[in-house]
C-alpha positions in Angstrom: 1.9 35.5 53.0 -0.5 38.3 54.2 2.0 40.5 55.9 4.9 42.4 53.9 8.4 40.6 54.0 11.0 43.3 55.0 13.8 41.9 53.0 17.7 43.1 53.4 19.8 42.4 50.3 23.9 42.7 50.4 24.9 42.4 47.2 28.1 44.0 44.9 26.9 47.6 43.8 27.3 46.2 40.7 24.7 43.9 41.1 22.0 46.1 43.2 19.9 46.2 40.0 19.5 42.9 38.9 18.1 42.1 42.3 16.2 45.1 42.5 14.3 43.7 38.5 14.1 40.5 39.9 12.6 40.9 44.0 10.8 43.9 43.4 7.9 42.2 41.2 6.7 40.6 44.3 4.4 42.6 45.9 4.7 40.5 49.4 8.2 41.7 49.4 9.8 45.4 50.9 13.2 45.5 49.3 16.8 47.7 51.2 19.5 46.9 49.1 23.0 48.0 50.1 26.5 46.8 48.7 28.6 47.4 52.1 28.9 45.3 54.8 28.8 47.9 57.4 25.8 49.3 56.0 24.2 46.1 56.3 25.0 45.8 60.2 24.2 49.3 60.6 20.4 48.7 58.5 19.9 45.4 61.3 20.4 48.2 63.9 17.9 50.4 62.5 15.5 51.1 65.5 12.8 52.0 62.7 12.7 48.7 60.3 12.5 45.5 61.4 14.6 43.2 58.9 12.8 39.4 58.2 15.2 38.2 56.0 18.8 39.2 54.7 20.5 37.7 51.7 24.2 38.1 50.9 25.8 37.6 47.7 29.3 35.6 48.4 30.7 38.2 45.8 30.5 40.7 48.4 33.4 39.5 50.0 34.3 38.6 53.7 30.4 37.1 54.2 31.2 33.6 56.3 32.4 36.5 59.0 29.2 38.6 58.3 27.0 35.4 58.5 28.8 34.5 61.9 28.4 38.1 63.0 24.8 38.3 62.2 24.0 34.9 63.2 25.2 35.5 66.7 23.4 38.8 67.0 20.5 37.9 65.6 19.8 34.2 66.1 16.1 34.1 64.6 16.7 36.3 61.3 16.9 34.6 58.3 19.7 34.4 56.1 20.1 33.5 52.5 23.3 33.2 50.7 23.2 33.4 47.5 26.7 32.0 45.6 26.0 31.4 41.5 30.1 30.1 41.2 29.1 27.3 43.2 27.6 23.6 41.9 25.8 22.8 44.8 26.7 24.1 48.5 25.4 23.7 52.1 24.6 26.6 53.5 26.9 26.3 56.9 25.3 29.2 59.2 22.8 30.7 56.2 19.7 29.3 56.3 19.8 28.6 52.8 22.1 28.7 49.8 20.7 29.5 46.3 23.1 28.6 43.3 20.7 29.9 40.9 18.6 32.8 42.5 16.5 33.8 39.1 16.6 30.8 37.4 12.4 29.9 37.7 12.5 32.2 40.9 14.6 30.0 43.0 15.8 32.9 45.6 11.9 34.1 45.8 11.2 30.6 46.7 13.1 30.5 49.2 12.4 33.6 50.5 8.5 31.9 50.9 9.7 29.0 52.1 11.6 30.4 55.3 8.8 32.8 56.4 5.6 30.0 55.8 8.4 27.7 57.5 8.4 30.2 60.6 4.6 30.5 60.5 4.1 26.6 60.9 7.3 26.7 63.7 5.3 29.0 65.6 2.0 26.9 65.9 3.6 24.1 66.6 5.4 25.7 69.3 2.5 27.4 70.5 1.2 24.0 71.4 3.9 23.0 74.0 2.4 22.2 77.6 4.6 25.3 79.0 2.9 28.0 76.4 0.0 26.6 77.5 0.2 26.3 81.1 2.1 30.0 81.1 -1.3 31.1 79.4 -3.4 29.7 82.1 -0.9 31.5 84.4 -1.7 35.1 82.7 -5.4 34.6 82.5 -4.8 34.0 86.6 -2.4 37.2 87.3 -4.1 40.6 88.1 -3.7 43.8 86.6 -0.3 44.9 84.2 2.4 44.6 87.1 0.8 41.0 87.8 0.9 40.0 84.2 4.6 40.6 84.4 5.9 39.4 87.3 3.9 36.1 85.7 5.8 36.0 83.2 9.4 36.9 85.0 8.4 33.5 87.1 7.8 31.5 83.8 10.7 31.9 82.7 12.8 31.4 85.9 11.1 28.0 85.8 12.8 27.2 81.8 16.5 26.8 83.6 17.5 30.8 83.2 19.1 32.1 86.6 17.8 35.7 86.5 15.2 37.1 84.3 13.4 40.7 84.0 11.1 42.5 82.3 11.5 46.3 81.4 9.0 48.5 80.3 9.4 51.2 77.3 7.8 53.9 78.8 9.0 57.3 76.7 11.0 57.1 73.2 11.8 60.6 73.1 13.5 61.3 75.6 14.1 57.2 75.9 12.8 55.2 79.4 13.1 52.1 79.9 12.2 50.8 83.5 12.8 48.0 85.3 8.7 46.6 86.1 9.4 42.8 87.4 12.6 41.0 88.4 13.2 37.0 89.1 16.8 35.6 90.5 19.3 35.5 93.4 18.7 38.8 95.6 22.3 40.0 94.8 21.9 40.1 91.4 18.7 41.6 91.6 20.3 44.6 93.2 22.5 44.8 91.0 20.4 45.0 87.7 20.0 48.4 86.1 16.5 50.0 87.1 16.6 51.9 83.8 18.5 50.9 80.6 21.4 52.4 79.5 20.3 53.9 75.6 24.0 51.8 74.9 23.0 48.8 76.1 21.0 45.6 74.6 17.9 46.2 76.1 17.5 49.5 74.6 19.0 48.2 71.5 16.0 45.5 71.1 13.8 47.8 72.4 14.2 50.3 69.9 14.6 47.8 66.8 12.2 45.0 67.7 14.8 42.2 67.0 15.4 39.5 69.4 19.3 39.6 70.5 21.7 37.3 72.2 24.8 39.1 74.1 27.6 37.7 76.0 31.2 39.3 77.6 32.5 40.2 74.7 29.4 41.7 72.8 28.9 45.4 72.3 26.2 46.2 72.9 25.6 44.1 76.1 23.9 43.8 79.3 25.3 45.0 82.7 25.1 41.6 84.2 27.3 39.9 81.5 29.8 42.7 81.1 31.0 42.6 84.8 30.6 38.5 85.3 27.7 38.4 87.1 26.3 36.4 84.6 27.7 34.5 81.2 25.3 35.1 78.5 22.2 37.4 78.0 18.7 37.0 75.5 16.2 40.1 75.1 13.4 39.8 73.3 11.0 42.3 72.7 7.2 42.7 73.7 5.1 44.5 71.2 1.5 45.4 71.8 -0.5 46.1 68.5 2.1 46.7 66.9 3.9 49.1 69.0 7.1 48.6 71.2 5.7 47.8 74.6 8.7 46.5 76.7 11.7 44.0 76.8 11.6 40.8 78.1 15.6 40.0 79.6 16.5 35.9 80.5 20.0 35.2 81.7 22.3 32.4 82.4 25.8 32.1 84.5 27.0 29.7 81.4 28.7 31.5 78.5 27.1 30.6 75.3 24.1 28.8 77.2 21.1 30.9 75.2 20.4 28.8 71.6 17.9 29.5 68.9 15.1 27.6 70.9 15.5 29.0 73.6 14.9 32.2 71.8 11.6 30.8 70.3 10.1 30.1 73.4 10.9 32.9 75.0 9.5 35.2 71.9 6.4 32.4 72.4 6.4 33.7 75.9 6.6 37.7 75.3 3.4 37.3 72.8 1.5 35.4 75.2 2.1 38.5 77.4 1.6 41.0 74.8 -1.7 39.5 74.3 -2.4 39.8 77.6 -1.4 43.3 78.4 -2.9 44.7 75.8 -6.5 44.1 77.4 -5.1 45.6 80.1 -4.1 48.7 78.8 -7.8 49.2 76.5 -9.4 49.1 79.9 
């Protein structure tokens, strides 16, 4: 791995240093450790680190409803559960489950594993006949606007029933505009032209993490909270690095939005970040 691996560990306070000894020696990894499962929700939130993997020791207590919490929040993070009382054990809605996490490096391994696992996912991916025909698209599509009204229309056509793109235009004091809209005209009047700094797209846009949201999620979108529409996936553009917009894809069906789809629709926003970017150099 070329890139550091911004890890999250949730572990008893107790326990903090062993992990600290045992992760920190790899040079690949960027360790946050905390021993509270609030803290760990509220480090996912942070809007200025973006979390690759989190790993959460079954000591901690109460952490099949933080894995359920996390998993439905944050569908493409990584989780590790680490549980040394255990023989063997599936790992349910982890990722992985490590019974012995330091004996001959087992939970570093892992930790490898997952993220040279989500490298190879993406080039396959990348491969599909829609990433590639939505890249021929792009090259087509003039100027910024036309880039992302291309890619509003792409997505319409994978099954979603209204889908829009918003632009992060100012962080301080924080924009968020409404750029390119797809879907019956009565939602379309109805969607927010700015985000709400409460809602999910200026959650994701602030954090970077791709996030799923339905009725009863806080935070939300508009749409879903007043039954316009069932469930809600924003993923986030990034240009060189920095936050450059939010890409929004929504269905009438509750629970209708799954891991893939969030795949291809992160898939989708690089394509565009690519192609933006040599837009906005000009």
């Amino acid at each position: 791995m070329t890139n550091s691996v911004n890890i999250l560990v949730a572990v008893p306070r107790d326990e903090a240093s062993r992990y600290h000894k045992n992760l920190s020696t790899n040079k690949d990894f960027s360790l946050q450790i905390v021993s509270d499962k609030n803290d760990a929700l509220d480090t996912l939130e942070n809007h200025d680190r973006h979390t690759d993997i989190l790993v959460i020791d079954n000591r901690l207590g109460g952490v099949f409803d933080l894995i359920g919490d996390v998993r439905h929040s944050y569908p493409r993070l990584f989780i590790i559960l680490v549980d040394e009382e255990a023989d063997f054990g599936l790992p349910g809605q982890a990722d992985e489950i490590s019974t012995e996490p330091f004996d001959n490096n087992d939970l570093e391994k892992r930790i490898t594993r997952l993220m040279s696992d989500r490298q190879l996912e993406t080039l396959r991916a990348d491969s599909l006949p829609a990433v590639r025909d939505f890249a021929k698209q792009l090259r087509k599509a003039t100027g910024e606007y036309g880039k992302q009204q291309a890619t509003v229309t792409a997505c319409m056509d994978m099954d979603y029933d209204y889908v829009a793109f918003y632009r992060l235009e100012s962080q301080a004091p924080l924009r968020i505009t409404l750029k390119a809209q797809d879907g019956p005209p009565n939602v379309q009047s109805m969607a927010p032209k700015q985000a709400s700094p409460s809602d999910i797209i200026a959650s994701v846009a602030q954090s970077g993490h791709s996030r799923i949201g339905g009725p009863d999620d806080e935070p939300t979108h508009v749409l879903v909270k007043h039954g316009q529409m069932g469930a809600v996936v924003c993923v986030p553009v990034m240009v060189s690095g920095n936050r450059y917009g939010v890409l929004v894809a929504c269905r009438q069906a509750a629970n209708a939005i799954s891991q893939e789809n969030v795949l291809m629709l992160e898939l989708i926003s690089s394509q565009l970040a690519a192609a933006v970017s040599k837009e906005i150099i000009r």
